[in-house]
The first five atom37 places (N, CA, C, CB, O) and aatype in JSON, in Angstrom:
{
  "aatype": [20, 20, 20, 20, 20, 20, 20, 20, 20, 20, 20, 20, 20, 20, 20, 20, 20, 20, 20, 20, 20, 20, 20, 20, 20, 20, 20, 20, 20, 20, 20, 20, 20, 20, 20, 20, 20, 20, 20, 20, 20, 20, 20, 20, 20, 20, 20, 20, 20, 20, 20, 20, 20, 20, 20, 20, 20, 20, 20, 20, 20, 20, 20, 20, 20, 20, 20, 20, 20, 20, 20, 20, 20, 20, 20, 20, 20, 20, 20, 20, 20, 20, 20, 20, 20, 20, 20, 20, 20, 20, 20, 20, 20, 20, 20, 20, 20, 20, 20, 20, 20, 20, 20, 20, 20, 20, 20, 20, 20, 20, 20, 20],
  "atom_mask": [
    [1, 1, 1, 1, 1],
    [1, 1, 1, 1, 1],
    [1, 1, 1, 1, 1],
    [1, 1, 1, 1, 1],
    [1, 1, 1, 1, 1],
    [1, 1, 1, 1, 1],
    [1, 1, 1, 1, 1],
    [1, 1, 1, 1, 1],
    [1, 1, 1, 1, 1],
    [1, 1, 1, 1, 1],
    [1, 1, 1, 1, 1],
    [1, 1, 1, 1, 1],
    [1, 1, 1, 1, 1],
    [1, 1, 1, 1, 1],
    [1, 1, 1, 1, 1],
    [1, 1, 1, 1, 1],
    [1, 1, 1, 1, 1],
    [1, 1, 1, 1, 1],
    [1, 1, 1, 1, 1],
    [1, 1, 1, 1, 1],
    [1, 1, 1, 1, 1],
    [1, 1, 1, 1, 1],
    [1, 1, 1, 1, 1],
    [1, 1, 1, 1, 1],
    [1, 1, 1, 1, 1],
    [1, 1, 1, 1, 1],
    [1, 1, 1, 1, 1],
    [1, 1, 1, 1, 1],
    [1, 1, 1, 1, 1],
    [1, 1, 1, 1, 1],
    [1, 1, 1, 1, 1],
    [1, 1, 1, 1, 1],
    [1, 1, 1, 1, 1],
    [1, 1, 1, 1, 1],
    [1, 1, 1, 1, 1],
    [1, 1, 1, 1, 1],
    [1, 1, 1, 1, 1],
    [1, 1, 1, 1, 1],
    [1, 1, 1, 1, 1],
    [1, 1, 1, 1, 1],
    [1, 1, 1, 1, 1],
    [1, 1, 1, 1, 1],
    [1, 1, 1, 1, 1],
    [1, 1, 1, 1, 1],
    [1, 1, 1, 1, 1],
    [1, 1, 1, 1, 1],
    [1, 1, 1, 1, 1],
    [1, 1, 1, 1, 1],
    [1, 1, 1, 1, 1],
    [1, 1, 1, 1, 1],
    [1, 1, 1, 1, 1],
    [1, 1, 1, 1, 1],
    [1, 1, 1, 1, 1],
    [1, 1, 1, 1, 1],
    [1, 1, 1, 1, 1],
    [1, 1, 1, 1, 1],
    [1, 1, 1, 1, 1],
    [1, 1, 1, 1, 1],
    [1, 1, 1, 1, 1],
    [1, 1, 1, 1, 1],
    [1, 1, 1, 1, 1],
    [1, 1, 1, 1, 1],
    [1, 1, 1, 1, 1],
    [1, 1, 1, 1, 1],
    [1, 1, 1, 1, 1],
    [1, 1, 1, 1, 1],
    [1, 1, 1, 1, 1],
    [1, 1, 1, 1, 1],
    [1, 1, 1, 1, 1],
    [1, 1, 1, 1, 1],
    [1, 1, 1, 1, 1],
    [1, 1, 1, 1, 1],
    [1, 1, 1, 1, 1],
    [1, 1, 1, 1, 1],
    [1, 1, 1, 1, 1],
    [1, 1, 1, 1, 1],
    [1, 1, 1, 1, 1],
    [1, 1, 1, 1, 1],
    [1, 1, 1, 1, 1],
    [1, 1, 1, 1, 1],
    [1, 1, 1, 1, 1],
    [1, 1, 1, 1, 1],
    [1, 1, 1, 1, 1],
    [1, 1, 1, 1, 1],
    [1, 1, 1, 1, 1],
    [1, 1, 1, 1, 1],
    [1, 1, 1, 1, 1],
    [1, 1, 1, 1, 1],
    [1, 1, 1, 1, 1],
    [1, 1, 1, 1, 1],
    [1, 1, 1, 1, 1],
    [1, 1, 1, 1, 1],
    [1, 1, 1, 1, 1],
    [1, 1, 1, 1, 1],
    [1, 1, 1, 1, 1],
    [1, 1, 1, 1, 1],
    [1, 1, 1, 1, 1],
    [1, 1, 1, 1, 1],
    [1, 1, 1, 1, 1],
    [1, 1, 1, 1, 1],
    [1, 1, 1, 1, 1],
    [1, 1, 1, 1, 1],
    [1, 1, 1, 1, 1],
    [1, 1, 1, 1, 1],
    [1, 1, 1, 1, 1],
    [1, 1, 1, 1, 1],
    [1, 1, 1, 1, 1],
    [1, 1, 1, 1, 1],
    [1, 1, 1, 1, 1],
    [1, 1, 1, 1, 1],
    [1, 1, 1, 1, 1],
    [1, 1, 1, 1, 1]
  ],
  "atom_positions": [
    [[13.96, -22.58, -28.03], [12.65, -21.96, -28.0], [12.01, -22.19, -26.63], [11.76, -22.52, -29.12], [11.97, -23.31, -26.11]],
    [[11.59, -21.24, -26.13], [10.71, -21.0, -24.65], [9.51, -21.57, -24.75], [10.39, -19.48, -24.21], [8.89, -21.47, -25.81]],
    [[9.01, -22.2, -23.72], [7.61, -23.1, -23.7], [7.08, -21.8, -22.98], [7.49, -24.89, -22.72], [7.49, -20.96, -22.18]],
    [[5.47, -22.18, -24.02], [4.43, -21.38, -23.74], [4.16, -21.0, -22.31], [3.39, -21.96, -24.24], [4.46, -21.98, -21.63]],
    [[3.77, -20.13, -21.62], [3.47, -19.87, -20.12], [1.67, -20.2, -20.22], [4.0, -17.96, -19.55], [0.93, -20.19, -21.2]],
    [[1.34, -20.48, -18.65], [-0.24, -21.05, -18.99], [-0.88, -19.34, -18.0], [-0.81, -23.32, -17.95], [-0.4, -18.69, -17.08]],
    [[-1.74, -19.26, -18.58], [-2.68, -18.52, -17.85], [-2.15, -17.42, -16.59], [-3.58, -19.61, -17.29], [-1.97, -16.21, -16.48]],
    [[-2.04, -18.65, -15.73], [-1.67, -18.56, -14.16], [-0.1, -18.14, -14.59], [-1.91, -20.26, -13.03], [0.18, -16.94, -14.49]],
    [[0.47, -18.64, -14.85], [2.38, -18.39, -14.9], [2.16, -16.74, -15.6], [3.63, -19.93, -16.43], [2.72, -15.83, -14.98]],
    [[1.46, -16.41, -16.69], [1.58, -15.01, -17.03], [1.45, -14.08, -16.04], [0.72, -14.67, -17.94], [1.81, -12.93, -15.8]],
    [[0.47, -15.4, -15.27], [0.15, -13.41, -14.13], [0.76, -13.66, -13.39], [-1.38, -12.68, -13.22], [1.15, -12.68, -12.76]],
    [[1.27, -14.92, -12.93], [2.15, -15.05, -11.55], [3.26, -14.1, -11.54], [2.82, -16.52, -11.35], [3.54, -13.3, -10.64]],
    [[4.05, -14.35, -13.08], [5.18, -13.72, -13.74], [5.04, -11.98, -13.59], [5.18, -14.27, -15.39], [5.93, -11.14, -13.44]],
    [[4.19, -11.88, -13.66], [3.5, -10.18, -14.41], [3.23, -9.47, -12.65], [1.2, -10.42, -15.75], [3.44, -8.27, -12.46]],
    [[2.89, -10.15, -11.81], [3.1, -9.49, -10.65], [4.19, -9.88, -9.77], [2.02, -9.54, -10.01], [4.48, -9.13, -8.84]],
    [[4.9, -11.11, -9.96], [5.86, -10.58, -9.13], [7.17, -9.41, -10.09], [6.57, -12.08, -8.39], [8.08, -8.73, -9.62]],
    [[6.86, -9.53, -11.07], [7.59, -8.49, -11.96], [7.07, -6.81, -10.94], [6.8, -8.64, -14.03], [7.9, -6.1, -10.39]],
    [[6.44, -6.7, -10.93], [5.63, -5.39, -10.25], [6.26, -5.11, -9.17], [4.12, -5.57, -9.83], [6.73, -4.03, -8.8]],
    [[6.24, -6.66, -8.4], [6.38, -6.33, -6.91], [8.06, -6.04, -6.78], [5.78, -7.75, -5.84], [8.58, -5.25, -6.0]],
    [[8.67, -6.82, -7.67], [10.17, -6.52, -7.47], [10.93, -4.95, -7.79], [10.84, -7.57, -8.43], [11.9, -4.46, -7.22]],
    [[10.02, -4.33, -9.0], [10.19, -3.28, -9.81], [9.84, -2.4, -8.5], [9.27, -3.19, -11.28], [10.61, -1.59, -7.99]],
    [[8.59, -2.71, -8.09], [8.5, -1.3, -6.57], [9.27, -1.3, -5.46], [7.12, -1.22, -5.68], [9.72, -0.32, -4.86]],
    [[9.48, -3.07, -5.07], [11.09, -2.75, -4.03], [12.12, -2.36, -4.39], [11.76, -3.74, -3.41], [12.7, -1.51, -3.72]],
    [[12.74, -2.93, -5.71], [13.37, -2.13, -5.97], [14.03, -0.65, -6.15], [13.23, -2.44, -6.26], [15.17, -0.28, -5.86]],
    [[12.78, 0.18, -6.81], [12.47, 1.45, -6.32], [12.23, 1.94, -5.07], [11.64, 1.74, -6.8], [12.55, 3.11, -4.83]],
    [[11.62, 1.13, -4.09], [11.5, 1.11, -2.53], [12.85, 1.4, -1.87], [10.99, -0.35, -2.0], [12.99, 2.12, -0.88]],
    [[13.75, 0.83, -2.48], [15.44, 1.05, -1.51], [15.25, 2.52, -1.03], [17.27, 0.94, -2.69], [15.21, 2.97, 0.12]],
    [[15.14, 3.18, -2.33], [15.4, 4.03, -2.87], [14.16, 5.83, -1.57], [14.99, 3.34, -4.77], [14.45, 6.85, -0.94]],
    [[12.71, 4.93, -1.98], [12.06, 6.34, -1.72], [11.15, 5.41, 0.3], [10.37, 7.02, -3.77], [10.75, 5.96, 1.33]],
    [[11.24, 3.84, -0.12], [10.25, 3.7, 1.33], [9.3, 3.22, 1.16], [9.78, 4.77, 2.06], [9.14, 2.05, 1.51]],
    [[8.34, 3.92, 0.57], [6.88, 3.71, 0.17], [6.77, 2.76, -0.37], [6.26, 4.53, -0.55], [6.2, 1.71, -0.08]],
    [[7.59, 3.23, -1.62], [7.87, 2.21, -2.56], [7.91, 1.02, -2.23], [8.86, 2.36, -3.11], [6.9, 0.42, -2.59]],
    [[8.74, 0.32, -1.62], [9.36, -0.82, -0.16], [7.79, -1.43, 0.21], [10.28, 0.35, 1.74], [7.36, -2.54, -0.12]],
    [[7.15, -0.49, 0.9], [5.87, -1.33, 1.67], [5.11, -1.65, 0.52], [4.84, -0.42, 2.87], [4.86, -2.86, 0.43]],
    [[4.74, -1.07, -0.24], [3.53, -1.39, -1.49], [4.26, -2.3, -2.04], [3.0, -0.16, -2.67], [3.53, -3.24, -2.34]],
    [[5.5, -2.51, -2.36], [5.65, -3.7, -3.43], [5.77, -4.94, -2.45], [7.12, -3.54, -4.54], [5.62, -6.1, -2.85]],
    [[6.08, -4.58, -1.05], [6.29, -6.1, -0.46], [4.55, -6.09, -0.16], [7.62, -6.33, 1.26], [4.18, -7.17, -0.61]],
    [[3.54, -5.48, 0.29], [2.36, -5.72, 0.51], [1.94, -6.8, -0.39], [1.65, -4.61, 0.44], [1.57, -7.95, -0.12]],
    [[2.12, -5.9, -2.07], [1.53, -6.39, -3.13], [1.89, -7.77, -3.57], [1.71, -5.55, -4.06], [1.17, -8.46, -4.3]],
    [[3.26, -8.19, -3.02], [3.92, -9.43, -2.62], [3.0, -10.5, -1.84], [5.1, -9.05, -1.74], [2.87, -11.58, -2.42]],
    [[2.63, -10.42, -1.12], [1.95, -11.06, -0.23], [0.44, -11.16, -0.4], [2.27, -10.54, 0.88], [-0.19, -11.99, 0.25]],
    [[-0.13, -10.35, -1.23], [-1.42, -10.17, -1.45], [-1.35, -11.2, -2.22], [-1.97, -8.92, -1.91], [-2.14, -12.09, -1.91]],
    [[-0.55, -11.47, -3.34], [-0.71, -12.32, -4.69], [-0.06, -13.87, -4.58], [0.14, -11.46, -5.99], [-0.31, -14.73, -5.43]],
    [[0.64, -14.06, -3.64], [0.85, -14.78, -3.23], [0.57, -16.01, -3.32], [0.79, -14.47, -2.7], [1.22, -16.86, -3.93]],
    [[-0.81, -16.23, -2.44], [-1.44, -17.08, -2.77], [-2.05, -17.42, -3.86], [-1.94, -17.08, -2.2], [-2.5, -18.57, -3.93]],
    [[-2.2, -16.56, -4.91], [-2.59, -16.73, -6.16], [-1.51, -17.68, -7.07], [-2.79, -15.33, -6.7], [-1.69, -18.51, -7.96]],
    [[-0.51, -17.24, -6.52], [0.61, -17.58, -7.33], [1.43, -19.14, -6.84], [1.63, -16.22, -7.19], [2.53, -19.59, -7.14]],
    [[0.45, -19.6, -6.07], [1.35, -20.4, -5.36], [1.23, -21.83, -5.89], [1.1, -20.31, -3.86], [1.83, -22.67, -5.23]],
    [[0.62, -22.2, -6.84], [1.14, -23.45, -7.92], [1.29, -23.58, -9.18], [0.51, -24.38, -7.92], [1.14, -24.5, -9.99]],
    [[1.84, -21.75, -9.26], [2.52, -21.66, -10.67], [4.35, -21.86, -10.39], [2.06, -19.87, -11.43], [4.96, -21.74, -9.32]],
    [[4.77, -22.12, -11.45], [6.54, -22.14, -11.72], [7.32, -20.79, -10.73], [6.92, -21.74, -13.81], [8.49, -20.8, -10.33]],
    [[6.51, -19.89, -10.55], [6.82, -18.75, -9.95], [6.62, -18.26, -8.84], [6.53, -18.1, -10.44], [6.9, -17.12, -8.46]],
    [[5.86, -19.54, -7.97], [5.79, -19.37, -6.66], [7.27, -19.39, -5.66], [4.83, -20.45, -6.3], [7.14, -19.64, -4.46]],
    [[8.28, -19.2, -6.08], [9.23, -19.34, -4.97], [9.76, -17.78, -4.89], [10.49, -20.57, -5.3], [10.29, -17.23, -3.92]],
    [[9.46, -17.18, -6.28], [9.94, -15.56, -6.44], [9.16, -14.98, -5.23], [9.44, -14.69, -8.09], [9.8, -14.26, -4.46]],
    [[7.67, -15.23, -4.95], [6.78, -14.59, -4.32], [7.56, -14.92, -2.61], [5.1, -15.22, -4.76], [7.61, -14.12, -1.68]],
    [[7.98, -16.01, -2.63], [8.88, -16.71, -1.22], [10.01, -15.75, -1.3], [9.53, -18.59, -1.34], [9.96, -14.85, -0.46]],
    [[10.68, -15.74, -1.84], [11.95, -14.65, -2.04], [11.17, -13.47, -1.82], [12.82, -14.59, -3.66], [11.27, -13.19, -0.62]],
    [[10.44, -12.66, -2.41], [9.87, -11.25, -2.02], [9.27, -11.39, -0.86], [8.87, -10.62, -2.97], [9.61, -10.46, -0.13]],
    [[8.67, -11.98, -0.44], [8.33, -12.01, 1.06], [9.24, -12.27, 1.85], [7.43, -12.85, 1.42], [9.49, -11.31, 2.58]],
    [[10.03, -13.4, 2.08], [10.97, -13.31, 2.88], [11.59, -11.95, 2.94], [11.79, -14.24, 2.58], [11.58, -11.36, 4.02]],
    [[12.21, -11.3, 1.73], [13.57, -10.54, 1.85], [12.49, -9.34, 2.11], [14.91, -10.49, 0.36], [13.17, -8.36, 2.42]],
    [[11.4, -9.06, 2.11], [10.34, -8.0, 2.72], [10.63, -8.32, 4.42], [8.42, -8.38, 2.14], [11.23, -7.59, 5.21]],
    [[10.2, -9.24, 4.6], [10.3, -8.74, 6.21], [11.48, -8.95, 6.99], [9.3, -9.42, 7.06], [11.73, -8.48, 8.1]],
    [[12.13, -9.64, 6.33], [13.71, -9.38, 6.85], [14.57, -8.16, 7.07], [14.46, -9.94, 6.04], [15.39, -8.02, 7.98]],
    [[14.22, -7.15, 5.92], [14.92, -6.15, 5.52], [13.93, -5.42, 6.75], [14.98, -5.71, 3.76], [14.45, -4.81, 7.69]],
    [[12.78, -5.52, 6.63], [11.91, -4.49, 7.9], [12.03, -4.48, 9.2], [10.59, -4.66, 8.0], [11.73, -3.55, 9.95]],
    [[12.59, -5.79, 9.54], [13.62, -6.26, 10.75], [14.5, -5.45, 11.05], [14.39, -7.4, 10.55], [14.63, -4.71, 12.02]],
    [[15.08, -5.62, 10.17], [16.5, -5.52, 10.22], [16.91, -4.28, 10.55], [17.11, -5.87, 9.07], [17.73, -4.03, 11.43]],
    [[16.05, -3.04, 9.48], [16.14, -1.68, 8.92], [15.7, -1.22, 10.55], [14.99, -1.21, 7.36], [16.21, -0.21, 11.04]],
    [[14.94, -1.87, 11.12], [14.52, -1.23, 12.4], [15.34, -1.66, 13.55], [13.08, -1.52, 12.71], [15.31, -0.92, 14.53]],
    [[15.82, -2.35, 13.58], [16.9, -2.58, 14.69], [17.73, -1.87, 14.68], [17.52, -3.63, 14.76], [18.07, -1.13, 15.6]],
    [[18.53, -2.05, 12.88], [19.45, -0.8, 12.57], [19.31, 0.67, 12.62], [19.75, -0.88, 11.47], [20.29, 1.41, 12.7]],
    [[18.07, 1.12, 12.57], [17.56, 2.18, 12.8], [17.64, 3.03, 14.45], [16.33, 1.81, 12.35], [18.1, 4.07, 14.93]],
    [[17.0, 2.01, 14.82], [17.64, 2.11, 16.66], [19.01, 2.15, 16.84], [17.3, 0.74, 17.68], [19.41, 3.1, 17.52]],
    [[19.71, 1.49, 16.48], [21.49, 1.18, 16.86], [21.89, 2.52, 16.36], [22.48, -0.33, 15.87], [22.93, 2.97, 16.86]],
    [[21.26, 3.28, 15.45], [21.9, 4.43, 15.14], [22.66, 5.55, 15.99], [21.1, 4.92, 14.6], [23.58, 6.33, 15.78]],
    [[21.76, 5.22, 17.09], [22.46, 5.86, 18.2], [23.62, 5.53, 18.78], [21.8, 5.88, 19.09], [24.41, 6.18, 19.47]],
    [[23.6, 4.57, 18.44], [25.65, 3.79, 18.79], [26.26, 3.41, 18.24], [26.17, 2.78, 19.47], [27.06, 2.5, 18.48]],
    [[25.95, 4.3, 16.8], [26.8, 4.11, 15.34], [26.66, 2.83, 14.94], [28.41, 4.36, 15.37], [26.39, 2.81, 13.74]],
    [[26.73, 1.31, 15.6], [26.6, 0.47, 14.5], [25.4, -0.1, 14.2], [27.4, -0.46, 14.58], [25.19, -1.31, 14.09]],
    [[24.3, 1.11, 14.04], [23.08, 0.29, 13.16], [23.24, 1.09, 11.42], [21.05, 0.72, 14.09], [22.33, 0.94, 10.61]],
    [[24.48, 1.89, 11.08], [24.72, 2.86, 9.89], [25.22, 1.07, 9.16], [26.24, 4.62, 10.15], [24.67, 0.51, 8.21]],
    [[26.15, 0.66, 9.82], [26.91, -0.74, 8.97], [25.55, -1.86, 8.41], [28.18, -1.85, 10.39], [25.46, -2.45, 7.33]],
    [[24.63, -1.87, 9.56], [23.95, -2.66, 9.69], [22.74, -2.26, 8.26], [23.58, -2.67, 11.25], [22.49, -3.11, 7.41]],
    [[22.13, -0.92, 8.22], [21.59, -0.17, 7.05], [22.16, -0.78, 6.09], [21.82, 1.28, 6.97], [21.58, -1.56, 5.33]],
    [[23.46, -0.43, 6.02], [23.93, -0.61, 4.76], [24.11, -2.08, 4.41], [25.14, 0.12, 4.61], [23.94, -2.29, 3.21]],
    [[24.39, -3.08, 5.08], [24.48, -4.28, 4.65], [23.1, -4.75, 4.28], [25.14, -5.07, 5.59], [22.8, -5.32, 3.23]],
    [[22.27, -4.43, 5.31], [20.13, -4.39, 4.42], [20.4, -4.21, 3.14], [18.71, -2.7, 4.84], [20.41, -5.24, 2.45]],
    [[20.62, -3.22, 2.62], [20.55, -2.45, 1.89], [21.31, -3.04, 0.23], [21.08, -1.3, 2.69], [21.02, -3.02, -0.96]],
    [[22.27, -3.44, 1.0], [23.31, -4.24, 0.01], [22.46, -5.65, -0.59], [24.89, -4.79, 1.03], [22.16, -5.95, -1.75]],
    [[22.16, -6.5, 0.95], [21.77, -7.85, 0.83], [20.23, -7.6, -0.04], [21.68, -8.65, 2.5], [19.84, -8.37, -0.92]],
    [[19.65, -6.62, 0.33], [18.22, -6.53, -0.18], [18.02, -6.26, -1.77], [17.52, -5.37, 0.6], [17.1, -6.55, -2.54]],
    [[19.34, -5.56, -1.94], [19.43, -5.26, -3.45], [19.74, -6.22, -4.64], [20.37, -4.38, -3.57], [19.56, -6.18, -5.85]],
    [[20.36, -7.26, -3.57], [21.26, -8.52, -4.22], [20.28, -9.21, -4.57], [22.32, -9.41, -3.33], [20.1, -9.27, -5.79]],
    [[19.56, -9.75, -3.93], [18.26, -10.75, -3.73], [16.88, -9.97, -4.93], [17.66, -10.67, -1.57], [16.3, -10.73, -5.7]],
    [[16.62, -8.82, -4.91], [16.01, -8.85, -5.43], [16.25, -8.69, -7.45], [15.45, -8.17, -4.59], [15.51, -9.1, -8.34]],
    [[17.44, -8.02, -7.53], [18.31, -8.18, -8.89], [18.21, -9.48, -9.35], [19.85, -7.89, -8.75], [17.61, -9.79, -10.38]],
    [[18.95, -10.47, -8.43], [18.94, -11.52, -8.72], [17.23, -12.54, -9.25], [19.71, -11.86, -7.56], [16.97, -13.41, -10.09]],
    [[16.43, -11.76, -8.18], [15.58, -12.55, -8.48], [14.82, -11.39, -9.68], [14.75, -13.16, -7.06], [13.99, -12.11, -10.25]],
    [[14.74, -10.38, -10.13], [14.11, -10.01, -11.72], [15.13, -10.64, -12.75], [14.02, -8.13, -12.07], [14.67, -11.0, -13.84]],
    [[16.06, -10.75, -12.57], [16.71, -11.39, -13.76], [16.72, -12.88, -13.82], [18.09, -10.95, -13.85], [16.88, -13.45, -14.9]],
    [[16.6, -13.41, -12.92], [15.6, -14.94, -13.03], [14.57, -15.08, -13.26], [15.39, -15.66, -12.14], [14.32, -16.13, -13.85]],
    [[13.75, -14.42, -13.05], [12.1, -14.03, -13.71], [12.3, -13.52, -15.22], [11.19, -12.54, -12.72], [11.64, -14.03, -16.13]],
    [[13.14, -12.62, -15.45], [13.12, -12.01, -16.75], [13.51, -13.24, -17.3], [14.03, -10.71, -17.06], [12.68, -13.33, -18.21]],
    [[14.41, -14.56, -17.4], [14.54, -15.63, -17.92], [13.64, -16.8, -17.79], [15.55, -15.86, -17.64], [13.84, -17.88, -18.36]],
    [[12.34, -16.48, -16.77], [11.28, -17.47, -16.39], [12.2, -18.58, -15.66], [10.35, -18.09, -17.79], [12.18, -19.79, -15.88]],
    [[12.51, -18.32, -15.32], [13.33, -19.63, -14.15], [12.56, -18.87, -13.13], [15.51, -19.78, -13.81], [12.11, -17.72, -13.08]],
    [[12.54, -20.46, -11.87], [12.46, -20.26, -10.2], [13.82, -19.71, -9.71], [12.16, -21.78, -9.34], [14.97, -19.83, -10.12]],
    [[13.24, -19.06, -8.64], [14.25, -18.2, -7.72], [15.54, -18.96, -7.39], [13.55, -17.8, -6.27], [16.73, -18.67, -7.52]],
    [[14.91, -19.99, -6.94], [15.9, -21.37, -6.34], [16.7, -22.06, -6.94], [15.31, -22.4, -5.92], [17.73, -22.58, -6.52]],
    [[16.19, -22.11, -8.09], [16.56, -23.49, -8.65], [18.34, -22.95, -9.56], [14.89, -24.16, -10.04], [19.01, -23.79, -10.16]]
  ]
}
């Protein structure tokens, strides 16, 4: 049996659920991408001495990494290897965040 969540852990839980669900969808359209990592970072601090503060560390990190990255690779396009570079974003960004809704969907930390 699952121990009760307090207050703070519901919503911590309940938005980074959001924020992962719109990057996720983000791979995909972009937009998507900036609003859920924004909304990442907005809540953040809210979230940051519930059980679920490390998900919000994982969505932020793998937010501006991937925005890094996507733009370097974006440039290299012109000398073919920023297409490898896309796609490994793309791969790594998908990994990280799967991983981390289905650790949330079980209420575990990202990390642990």
């Amino acid at each position: 049996m699952e121990p009760t969540l307090s207050q703070e852990d519901q919503e911590a839980r309940q938005h980074a659920l959001i924020a992962y669900i719109l990057m996720l969808l983000g791979l995909f359209t972009g937009l998507l991408w900036l609003a859920g990592g924004i909304w990442a970072i907005i809540k953040q601090p809210a979230a940051s001495q519930t059980q679920f503060a490390d998900h919000y560390q994982n969505l932020v990190r793998t937010f501006v990494i991937a925005i890094v990255l996507s733009i370097l690779g974006g440039i290299l396009t012109v000398v073919l290897i920023g297409w490898p570079i896309l796609f490994g974003v793309f791969i790594w960004a998908a990994f990280k965040l799967v991983k981390g809704l289905v650790r949330l969907s079980s209420n575990q930390a990202y990390y642990a």
